[in-house]
C-alpha positions as CSV (number, residue, x, y, z in Angstrom):
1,X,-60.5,39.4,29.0
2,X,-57.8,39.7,31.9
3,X,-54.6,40.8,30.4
4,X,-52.4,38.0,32.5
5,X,-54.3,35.9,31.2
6,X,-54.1,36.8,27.6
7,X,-50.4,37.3,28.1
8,X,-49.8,33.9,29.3
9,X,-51.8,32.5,26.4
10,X,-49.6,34.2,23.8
11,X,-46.1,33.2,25.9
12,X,-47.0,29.6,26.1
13,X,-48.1,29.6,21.9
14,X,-44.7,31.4,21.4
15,X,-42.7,28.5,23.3
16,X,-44.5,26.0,21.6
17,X,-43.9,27.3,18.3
18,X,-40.6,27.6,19.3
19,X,-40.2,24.0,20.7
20,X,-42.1,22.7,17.6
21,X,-39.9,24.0,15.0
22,X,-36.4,23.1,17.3
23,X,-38.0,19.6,17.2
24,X,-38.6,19.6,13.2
25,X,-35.0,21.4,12.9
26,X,-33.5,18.6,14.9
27,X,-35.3,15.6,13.0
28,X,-33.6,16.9,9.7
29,X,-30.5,17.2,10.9
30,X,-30.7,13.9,12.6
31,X,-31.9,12.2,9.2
32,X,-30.0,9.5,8.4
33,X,-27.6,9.9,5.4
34,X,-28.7,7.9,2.6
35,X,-25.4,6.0,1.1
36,X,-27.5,4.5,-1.7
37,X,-28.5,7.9,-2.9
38,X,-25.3,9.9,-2.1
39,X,-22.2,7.5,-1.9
40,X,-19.7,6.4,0.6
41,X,-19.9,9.3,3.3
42,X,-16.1,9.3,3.6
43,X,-13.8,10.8,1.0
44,X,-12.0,8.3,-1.2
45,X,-8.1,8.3,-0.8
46,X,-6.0,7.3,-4.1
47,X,-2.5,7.1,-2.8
48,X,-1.1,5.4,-6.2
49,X,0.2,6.5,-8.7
50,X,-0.1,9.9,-6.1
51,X,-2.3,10.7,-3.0
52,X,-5.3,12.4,-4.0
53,X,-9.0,12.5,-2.6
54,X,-12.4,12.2,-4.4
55,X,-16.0,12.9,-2.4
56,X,-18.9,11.7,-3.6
57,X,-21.1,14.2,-1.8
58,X,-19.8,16.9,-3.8
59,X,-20.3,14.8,-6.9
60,X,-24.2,13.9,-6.0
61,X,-25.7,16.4,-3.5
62,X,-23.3,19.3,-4.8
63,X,-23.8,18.9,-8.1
64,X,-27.1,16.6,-8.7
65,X,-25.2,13.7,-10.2
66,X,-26.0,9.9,-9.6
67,X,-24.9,6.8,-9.1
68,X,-24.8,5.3,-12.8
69,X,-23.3,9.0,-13.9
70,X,-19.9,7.1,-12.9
71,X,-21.2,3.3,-12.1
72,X,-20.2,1.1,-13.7
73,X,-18.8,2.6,-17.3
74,X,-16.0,4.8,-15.9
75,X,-15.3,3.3,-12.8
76,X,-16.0,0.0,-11.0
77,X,-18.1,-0.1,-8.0
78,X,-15.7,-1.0,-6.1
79,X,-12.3,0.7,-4.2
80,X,-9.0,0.0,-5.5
81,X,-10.0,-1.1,-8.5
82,X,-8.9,2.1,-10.1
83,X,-5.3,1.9,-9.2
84,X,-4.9,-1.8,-9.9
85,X,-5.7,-1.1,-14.1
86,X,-2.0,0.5,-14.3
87,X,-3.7,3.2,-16.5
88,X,-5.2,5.8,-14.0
89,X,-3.0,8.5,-14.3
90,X,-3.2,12.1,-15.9
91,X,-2.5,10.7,-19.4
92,X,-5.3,8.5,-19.4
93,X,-7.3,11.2,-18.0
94,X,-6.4,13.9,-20.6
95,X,-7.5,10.9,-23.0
96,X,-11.0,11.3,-21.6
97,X,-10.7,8.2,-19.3
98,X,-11.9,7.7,-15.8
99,X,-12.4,11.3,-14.0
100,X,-11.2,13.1,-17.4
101,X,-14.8,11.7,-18.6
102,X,-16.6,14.7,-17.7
103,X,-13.6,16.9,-16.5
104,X,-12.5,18.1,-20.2
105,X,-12.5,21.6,-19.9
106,X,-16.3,21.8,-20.5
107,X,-18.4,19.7,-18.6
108,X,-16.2,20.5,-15.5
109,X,-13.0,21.9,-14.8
110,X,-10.1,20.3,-17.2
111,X,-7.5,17.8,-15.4
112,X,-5.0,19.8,-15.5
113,X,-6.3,22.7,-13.9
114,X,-7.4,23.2,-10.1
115,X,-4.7,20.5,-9.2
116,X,-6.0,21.2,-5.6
117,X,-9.3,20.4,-5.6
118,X,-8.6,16.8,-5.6
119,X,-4.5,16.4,-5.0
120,X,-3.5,17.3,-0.9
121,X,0.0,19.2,-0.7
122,X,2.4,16.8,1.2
123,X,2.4,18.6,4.9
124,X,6.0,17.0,5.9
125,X,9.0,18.5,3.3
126,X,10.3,16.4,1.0
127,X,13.9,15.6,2.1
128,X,16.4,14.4,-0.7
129,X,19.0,11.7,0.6
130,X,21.0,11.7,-3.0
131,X,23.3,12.1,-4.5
132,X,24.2,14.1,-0.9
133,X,22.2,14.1,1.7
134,X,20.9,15.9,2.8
135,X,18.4,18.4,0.6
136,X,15.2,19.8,1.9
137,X,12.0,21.0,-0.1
138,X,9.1,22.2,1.3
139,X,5.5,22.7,-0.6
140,X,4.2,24.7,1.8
141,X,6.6,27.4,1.5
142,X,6.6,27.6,-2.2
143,X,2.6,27.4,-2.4
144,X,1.7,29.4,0.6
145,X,3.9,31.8,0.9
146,X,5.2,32.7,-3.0
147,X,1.4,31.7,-4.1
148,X,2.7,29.0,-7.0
149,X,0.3,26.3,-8.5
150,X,0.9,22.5,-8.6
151,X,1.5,23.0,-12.2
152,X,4.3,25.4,-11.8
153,X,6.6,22.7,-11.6
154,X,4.7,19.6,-12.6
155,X,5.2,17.7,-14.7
156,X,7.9,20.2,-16.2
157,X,10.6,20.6,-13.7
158,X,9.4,17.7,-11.4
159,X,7.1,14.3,-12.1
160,X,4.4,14.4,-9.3
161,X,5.5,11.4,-7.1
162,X,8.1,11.5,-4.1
163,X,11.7,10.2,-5.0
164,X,11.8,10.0,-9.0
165,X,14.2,12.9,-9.3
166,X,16.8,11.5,-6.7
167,X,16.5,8.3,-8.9
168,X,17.8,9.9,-11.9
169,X,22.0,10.2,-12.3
170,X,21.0,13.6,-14.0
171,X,19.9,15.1,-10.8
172,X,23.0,16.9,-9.8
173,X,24.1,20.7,-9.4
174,X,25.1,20.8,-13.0
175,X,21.7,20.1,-14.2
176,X,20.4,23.1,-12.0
177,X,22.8,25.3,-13.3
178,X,21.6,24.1,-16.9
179,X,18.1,25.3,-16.0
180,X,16.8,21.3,-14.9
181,X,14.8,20.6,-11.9
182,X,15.1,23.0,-9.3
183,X,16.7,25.7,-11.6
184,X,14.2,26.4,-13.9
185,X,13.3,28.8,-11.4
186,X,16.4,29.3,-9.2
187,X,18.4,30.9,-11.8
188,X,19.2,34.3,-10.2
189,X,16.0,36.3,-12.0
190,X,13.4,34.3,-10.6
191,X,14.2,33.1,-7.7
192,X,18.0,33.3,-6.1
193,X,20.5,31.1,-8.1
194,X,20.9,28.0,-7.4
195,X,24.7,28.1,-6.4
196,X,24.1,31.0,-4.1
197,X,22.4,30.6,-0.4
198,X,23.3,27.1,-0.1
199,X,22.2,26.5,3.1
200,X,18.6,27.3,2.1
201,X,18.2,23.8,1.4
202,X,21.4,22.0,1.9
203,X,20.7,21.0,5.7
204,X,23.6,18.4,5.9
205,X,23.6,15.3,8.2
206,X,23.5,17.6,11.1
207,X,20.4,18.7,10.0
208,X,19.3,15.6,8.5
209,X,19.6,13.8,12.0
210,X,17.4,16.8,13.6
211,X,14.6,16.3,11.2
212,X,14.7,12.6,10.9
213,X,16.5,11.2,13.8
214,X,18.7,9.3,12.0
215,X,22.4,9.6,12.8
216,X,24.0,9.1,8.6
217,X,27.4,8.3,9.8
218,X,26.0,5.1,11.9
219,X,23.8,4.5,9.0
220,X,26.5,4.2,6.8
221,X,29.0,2.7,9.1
222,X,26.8,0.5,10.6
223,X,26.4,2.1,14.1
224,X,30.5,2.1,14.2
């Protein structure tokens, strides 16, 4: 048989395998997701009583789970419905209800462990306006780069939602001293004291305005 020939033969069988199998890899991954089997293809966003994110394609192609695993005894079918009971929060969780159904410790990881896996760190700092303004936290910092947990300061030193602490007449220099919020770790051993490198976090209304825009002295006085 003429070599050319037979060389030709075997290059064209070799492209069409090749061609064949692109076409079957491209079918799969242009098969349509099926919402009725998996879930919503988005992530689900709780931003009350905190922001934190669920995603049912970790729940049922991840893990094998279905639709009536969840549907309808621990939650509704239906967004927002959660939220709107007044009882979806940690507590109720630890209790066994809503996600703390199956995340006990056993059957998955307990609620108050892996914090990150369904609660985002707030990207912008937290910037306290009283009882001076103006005070600056950032997460990032303390996660990132000193490697602490979510639960190294809540529900202890902080409750987990934006703005209870400034809310409280307790939330004053004295209480950091006393070991309270911020001091519980900024007590000179831990961290550095809390009446030492005051600038740290005290950014005054200089500051304030370069972070937020917001001129305090017109805010106060009116623009006057």
């Amino acid at each position: 048989m003429n070599k050319k020939f037979v060389t030709a033969a075997c290059a064209a069988l070799l492209t069409g395998s090749f061609f064949a199998v692109s076409f079957v890899s491209a079918s799969a991954a242009a098969e349509k997701y099926d919402v009725r089997a998996y879930g919503p293809k988005s992530q689900i966003v709780w931003n009350k009583p905190v922001k934190a994110v669920f995603d049912h394609r970790t729940h049922t192609e991840g893990l094998g789970l279905e639709c009536n695993s969840c549907h309808d005894e621990i939650f509704a079918m239906q967004r927002g419905v959660a939220p709107r009971t007044g009882k979806f929060n940690m507590a109720t969780m630890a209790e066994g209800k809503f996600c703390g159904s199956c995340h006990d410790g056993q059957t998955a990881f307990a609620t108050d462990t892996n914090c990150s896996a369904c609660h985002t760190i707030p990207e912008d700092p937290i910037v306290w306006t009283k009882p001076v303004k103006a005070v600056v936290f950032s997460h990032e910092a303390h996660t990132n780069d000193y490697g602490l947990e979510c639960d190294s300061c809540h529900n202890d030193a902080f409750t987990m939602k934006v703005g209870t602490a400034e809310k409280s007449a307790n939330f004053t220099m004295k209480a950091l001293y006393d070991g309270q919020y911020c001091g519980k770790c900024h007590d000179g051993e831990t961290a550095f004291a809390s009446n030492t490198l005051c600038n740290t976090c005290h950014i005054g209304t200089k500051g304030y305005k370069r972070m937020t825009g917001v001129d305090q002295h017109a805010e106060k006085h009116g623009g006057h």
